[in-house]
C-alpha positions as CSV (number, residue, x, y, z in Angstrom):
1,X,2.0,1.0,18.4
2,X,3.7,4.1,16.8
3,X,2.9,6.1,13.7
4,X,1.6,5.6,10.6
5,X,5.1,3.5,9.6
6,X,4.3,1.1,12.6
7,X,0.8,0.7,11.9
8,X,1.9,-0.4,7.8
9,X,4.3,-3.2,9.6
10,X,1.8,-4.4,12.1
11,X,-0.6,-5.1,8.7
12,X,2.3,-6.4,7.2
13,X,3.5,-8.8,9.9
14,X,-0.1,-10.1,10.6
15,X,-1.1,-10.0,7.0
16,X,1.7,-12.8,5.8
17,X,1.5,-14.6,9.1
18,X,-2.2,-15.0,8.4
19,X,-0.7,-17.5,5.6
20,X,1.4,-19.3,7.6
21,X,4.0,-19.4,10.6
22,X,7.5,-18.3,10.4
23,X,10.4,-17.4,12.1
24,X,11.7,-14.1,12.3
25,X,14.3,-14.3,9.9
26,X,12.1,-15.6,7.1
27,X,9.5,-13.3,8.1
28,X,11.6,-10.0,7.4
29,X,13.4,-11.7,4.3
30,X,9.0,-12.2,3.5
31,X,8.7,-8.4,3.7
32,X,11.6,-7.3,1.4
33,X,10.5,-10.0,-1.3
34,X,6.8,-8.9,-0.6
35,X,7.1,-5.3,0.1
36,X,9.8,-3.9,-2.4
37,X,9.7,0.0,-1.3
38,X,10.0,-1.0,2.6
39,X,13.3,-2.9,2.4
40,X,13.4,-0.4,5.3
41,X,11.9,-2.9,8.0
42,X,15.5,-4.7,9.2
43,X,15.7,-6.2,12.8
44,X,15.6,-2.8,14.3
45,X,12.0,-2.4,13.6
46,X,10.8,-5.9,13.2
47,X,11.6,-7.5,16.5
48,X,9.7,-4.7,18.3
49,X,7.0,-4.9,16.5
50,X,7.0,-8.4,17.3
51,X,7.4,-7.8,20.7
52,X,4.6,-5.9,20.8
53,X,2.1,-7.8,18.9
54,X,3.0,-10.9,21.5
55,X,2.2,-8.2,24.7
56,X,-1.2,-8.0,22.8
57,X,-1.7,-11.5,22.2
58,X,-2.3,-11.2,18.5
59,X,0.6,-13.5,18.0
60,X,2.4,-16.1,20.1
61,X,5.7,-18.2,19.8
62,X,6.8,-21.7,19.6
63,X,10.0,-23.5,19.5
64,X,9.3,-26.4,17.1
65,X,10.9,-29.7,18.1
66,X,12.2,-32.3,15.4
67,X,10.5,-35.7,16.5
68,X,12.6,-37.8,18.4
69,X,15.4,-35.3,18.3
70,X,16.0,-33.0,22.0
71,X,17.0,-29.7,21.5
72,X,20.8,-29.0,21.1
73,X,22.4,-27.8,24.1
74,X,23.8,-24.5,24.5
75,X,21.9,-23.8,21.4
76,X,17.9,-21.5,21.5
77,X,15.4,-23.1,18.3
78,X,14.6,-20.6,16.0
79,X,11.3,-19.1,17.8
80,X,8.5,-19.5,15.3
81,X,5.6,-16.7,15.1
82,X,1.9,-17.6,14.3
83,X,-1.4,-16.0,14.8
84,X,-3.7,-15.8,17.1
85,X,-7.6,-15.9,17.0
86,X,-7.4,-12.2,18.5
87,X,-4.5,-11.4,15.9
88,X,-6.6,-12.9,12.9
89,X,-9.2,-10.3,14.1
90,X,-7.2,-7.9,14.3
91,X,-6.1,-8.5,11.0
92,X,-9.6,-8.2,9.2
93,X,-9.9,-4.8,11.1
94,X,-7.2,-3.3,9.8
95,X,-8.3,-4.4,6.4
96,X,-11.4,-2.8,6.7
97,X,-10.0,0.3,7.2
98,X,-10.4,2.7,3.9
99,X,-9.5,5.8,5.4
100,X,-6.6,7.6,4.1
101,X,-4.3,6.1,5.4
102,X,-4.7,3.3,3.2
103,X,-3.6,5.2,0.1
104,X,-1.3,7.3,1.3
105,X,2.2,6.4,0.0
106,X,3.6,4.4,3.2
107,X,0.5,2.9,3.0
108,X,-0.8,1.8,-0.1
109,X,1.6,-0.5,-1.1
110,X,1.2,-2.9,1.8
111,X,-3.0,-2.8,1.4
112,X,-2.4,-3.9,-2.2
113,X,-0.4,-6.3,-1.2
114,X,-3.0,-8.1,0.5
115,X,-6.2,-6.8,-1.8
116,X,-6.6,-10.9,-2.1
117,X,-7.8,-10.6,1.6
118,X,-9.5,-7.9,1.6
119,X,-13.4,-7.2,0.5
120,X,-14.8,-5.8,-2.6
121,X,-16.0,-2.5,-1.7
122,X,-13.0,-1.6,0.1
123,X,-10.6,-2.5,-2.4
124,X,-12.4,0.1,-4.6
125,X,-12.7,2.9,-2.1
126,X,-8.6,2.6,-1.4
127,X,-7.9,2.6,-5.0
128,X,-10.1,5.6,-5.7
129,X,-8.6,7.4,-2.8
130,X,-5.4,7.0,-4.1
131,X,-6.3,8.0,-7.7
132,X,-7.6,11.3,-6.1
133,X,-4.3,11.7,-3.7
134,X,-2.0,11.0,-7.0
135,X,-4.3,13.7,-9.4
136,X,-3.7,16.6,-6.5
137,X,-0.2,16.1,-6.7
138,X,-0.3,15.7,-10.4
139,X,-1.8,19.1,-10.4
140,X,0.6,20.5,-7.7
141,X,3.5,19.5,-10.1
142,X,2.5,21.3,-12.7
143,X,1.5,24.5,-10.9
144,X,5.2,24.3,-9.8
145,X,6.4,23.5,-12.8
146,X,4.7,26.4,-14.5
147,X,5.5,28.9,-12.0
148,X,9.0,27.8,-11.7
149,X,9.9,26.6,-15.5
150,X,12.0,29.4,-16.4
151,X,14.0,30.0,-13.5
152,X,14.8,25.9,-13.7
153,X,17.9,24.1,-15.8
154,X,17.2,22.1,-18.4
155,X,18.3,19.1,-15.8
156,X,16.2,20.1,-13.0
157,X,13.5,20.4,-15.5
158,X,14.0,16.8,-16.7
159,X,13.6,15.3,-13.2
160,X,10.2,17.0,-12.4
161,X,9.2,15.8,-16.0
162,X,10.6,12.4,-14.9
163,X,8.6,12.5,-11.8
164,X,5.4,13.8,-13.3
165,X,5.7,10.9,-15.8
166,X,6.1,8.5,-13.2
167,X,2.9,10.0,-11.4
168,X,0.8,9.9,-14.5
169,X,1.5,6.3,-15.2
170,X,0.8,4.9,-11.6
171,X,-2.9,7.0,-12.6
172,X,-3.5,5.2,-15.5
173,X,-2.5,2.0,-13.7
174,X,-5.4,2.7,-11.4
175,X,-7.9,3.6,-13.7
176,X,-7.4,0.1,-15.1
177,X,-7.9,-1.6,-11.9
178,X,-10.8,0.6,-10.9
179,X,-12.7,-0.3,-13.6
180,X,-11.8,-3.8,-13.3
181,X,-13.1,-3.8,-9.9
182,X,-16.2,-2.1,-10.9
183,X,-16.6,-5.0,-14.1
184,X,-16.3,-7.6,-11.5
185,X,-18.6,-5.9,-9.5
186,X,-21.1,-5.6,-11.8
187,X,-21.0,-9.0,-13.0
188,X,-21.5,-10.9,-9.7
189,X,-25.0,-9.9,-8.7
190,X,-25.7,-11.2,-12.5
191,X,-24.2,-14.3,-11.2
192,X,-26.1,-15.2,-8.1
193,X,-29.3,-14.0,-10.2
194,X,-28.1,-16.7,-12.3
195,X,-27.0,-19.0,-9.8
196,X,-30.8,-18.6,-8.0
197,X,-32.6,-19.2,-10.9
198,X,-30.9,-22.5,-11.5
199,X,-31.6,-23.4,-8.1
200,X,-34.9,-23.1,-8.3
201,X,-35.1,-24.6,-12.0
202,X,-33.8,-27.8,-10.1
C-alpha cells in the first residue's frame, strides 16, 4: 500500500474487522466513531484500501443471504468484509510494530485504539516513544516562542500558548498511562509467583 496514511487505515480496517464482519458502509461509519481525528477516511480512500487488502487475501467478501429469502432482482446484497487467517496475521504484525511510526501523530491514535490487542511491552515502548516525540516539540515551541515573543501579537502569542498547553497536557496524559503500564507490569510476575505456589500447595 501507500504511505504512512495508508498503512494507519490498513491497521484500522483489519483491526475492527478482527472483531467482527461488516459491510462497507458500517465499516467507515466504525472508523469516524472509532477514530475521531481521521474522519478523513470517506469512500475515496476506503474502498481502495479494501480493494487492496482482498488482492492480498487478507480479507474476503460475502453476500449474506436471508434464509428462505432469494436475492432481490436488479438489486447487489450489501458485500460483507471479514478476515482472513492471512489478514489476522497480518494484523498481529502490524501490532508488533513499535517503531516510530507508531507514535507519530497519524499514527498513534489508531495503535491506541487497539492497545487491547496489542502486547504488554509494546504498548509501553509506543507510549514512551510518543512521550519523547511530544517533549522535542514541547521544547521546539518554546525555543520559538522565546526567540520570536516580541516580534509576536498578543493573539498570535495566545495560540502558541494554546498549542503548548495542549502539548503539555497530552504529556502528562502519558506519564499516567506509562506508569500504569509499568504498575501492571510489575504486578503480574508477582501473580504467577503466586499463582505457582498455589499450584504446588495443592
Amino acid at each position: 500500500m501507500g504511505g504512512p496514511r495508508s498503512g494507519v487505515l490498513e491497521l484500522a480496517v483489519l483491526g475492527l474487522l478482527h472483531d467482527t464482519p461488516m459491510h462497507g458502509y458500517e465499516l467507515r461509519k466504525r472508523l469516524n466513531a472509532l477514530l475521531g481525528a481521521f474522519r478523513a477516511f470517506g469512500y475515496g480512500s476506503l474502498y481502495p484500501c479494501l480493494k487492496d487488502l482482498l488482492a492480498q487475501g487478507l480479507i474476503a467478501e460475502e453476500q449474506p443471504r436471508v434464509a428462505g429469502k432469494p436475492p432481490l432482482a436488479g438489486r447487489r446484497s450489501k458485500i460483507v468484509y471479514r478476515l482472513t487467517a492471512e489478514g489476522k496475521e497480518r494484523l498481529q504484525q502490524l501490532l508488533a510494530e513499535p517503531g516510530p511510526a507508531a507514535w507519530e501523530d497519524d499514527g498513534f491514535g489508531v495503535r491506541f485504539a487497539f492497545f487491547g490487542q496489542t502486547r504488554a511491552d509494546i504498548r509501553l515502548r509506543i507510549l514512551e516513544g510518543r512521550r519523547t516525540r511530544l517533549e522535542e516539540r514541547l521544547d521546539g515551541v518554546r525555543a520559538a516562542m522565546a526567540r520570536t515573543r516580541e516580534r509576536l501579537d498578543s493573539y498570535t502569542l495566545e495560540l502558541h500558548r494554546h498549542g503548548l498547553e495542549s502539548v503539555e497536557r497530552e504529556v502528562r496524559w502519558l506519564n499516567e498511562l506509562i506508569a500504569s503500564e509499568r504498575q501492571s507490569g510489575a504486578r503480574q510476575p508477582e501473580e504467577d509467583n503466586n499463582t505457582s505456589a498455589g499450584d504446588s500447595a495443592s
